[in-house]
N, C-alpha and C positions, 0 to 999 in steps of 0.2 A: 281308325286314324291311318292315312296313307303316310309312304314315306317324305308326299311330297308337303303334306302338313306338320312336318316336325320342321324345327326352327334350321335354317340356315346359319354355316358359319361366320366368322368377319373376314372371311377369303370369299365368302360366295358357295364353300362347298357344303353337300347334302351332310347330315350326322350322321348317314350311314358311311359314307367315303372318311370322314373323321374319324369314326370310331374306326376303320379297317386301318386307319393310317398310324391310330393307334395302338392298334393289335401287331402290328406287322415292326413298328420300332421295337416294344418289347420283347416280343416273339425273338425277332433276329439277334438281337442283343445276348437272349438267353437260350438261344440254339449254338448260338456261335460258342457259349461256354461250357456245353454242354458235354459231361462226359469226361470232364476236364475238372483240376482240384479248386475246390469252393472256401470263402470267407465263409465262414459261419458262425450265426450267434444263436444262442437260445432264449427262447422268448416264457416257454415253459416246458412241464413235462410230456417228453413226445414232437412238442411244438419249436421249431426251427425259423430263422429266417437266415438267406442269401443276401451275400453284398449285390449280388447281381439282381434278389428281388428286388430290392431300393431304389439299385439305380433304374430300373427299366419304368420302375414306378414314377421314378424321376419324369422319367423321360416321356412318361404321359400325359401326367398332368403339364409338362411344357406345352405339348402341345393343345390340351384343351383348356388354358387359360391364355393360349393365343385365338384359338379361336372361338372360344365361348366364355370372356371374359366373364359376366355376368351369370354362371352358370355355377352350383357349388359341385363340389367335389367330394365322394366319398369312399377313403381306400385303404386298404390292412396296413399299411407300413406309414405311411404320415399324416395321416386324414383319416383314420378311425375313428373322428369324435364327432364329425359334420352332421346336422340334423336335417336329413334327408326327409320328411314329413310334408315338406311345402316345395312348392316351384320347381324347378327346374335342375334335377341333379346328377351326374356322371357318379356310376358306381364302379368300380375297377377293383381289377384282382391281379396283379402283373403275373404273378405265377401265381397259379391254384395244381397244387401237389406238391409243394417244396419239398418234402421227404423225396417223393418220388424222384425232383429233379435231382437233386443232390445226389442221390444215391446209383443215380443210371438210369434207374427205370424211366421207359417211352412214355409216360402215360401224365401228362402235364399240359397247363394251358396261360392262356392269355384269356381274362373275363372283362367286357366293356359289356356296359348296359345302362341306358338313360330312362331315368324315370322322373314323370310329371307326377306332383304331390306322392309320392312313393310307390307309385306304380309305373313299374316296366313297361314303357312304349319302344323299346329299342332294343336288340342283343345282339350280340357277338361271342362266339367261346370260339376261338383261335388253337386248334393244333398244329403246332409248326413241323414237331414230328413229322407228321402223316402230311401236312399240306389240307387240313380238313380246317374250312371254317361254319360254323351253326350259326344261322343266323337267322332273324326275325323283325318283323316293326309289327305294331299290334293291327289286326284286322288282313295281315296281309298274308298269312300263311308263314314255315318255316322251311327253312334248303339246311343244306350241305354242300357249298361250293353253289352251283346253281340247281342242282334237283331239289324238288320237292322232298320232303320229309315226312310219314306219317309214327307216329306213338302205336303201340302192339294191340292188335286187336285178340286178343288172346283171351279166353274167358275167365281165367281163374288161378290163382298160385301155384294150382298142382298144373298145371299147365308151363309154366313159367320159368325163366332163370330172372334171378332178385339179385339187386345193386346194394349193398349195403357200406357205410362206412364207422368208425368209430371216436371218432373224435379226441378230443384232449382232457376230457370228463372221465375218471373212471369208473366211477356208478353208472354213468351213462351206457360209455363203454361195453361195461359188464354185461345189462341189460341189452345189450344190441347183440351179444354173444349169446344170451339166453333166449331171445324171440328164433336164432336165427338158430339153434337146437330145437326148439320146440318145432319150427318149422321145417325141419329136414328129418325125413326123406321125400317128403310131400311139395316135391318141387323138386324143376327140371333141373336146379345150377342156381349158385350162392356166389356170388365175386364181392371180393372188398377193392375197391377201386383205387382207392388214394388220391382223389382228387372228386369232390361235390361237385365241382362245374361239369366235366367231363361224363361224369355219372350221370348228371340231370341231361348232359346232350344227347345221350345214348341213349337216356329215355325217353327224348322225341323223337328217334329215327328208330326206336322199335330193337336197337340191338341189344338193351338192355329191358325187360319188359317192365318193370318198376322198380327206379331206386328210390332207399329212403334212410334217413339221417336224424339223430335225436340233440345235434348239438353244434349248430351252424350259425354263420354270420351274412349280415348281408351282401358281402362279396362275393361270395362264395354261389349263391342261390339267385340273385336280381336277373340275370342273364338267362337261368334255366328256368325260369318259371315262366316267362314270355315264351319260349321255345318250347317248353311242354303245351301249353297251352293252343298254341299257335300251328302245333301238330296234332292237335284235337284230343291231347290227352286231360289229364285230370292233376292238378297240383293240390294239396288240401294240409293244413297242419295236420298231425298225428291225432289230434282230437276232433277232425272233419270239419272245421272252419276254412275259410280260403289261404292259400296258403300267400303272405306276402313278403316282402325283401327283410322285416322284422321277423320271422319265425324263429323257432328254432330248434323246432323239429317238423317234418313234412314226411310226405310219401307223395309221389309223382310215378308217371306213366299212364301206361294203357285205360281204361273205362272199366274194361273186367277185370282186371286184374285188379284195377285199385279198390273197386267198389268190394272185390274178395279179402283181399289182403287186411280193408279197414273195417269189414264185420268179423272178421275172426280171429287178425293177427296185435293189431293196430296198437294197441293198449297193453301188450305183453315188453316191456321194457322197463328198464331202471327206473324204477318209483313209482311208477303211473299206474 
């Protein structure tokens, strides 16, 4: 699918110029506050939301019910229940790291991604930090900014620095501490990232060579699995099926790496 076969707006513009138009309201909204003291409310243990998540998320869906009225919408803060399965649907994440934002830390994003019948034809992960945007349409390759992007061609774990995160689960949790002891010292570098979107982008441009996650949502993931893919890596549940914007656990990156990591690592987590 080119970019020129995705659906035009009711302005006439491309979904990629949409979604960037969307990323860059957000983004500026929560760069501007950044650094700076936060509403905060808790959602659960661990789990936070921004008044500034809200509104940015606001501020998205305005503009993509102006211009893809007819389009559903799927997103963490007021549209977490939409049944993204069929037609034509925006997935968004206004902030993906809210710990991170909140707290200082650089390491946060803005996730647009549109998916036909729930598959990612479109992405965006927005770093307003750094001025980095990931981007993707299905068939067409992945950039950063305008370079091409490729996922690590690295052959193996022991080779490797691993993305990992832990989630809001704490059996899971547990488990993603326990795979990632068994698996050190036998590997290059361990990072917990605090933010899936950002993880997954990193492991299409190779600077992270595989991350992986046991307890995610579709916002968080619709964006990076087009952009791993689309840099010729490998997305796949934790139990080697394809990985899609319903998972909720994956492992993404590199071909050697991944294909290492899921004969010998894969299955060493909380429960499984």
């Amino acid at each position: 699918m080119t970019e020129a076969a995705l659906p035009r707006s009711a302005s006439g513009k491309t979904a990629m110029d949409v979604a960037w138009e969307c990323a860059r309201a957000a983004g500026d909204l929560a760069l501007s506050r950044f650094r700076t003291d936060h509403s905060i409310d808790v959602k659960g243990h661990r789990n936070i939301v921004t008044a500034t998540d809200v509104e940015a998320e606001l501020r998205i869906i305005a503009i993509l019910k102006a211009e893809y009225p007819d389009h559903k919408i799927l997103s963490e803060e007021t549209a977490s229940g939409t049944d993204a399965s069929s037609g034509w649907t925006w997935v968004i994440d206004p902030i993906d790291g809210t710990k991170n934002y909140a707290i200082g830390v650089p390491f946060w994003c803005v996730n647009v991604a549109l998916c036909l019948d729930a598959e990612p034809v479109l992405a965006l992960t927005w770093d307003p930090v750094h001025q980095e945007g990931f981007r993707a349409v299905a068939g067409g390759g992945a950039f950063v900014n305008d370079a091409p992007i490729r996922a690590s061609e690295l052959p193996d774990v022991f080779s490797a620095v691993l993305g990992f995160d832990l989630g809001y689960d704490d059996a899971l949790g547990s488990g993603q501490l326990a795979l990632m002891q068994r698996i050190f010292p036998n590997v290059q570098g361990i990072r917990i990232t605090g933010s899936a979107a950002l993880g997954l982008a990193y492991a299409a441009c190779g600077r992270i060579d595989l991350y992986t996650h046991m307890n995610i949502s579709p916002w968080d993931i619709a964006a990076g699995i087009l952009l791993v893919r689309e840099a010729g890596g490998v997305a796949t549940d934790r139990d080697g099926g394809p990985m899609r914007i319903t998972s909720r656990t994956f492992a993404a990156g590199g071909r050697g790496v991944h294909a290492d990591f899921m004969s010998r690592y894969a299955v060493v987590a909380g429960g499984d």
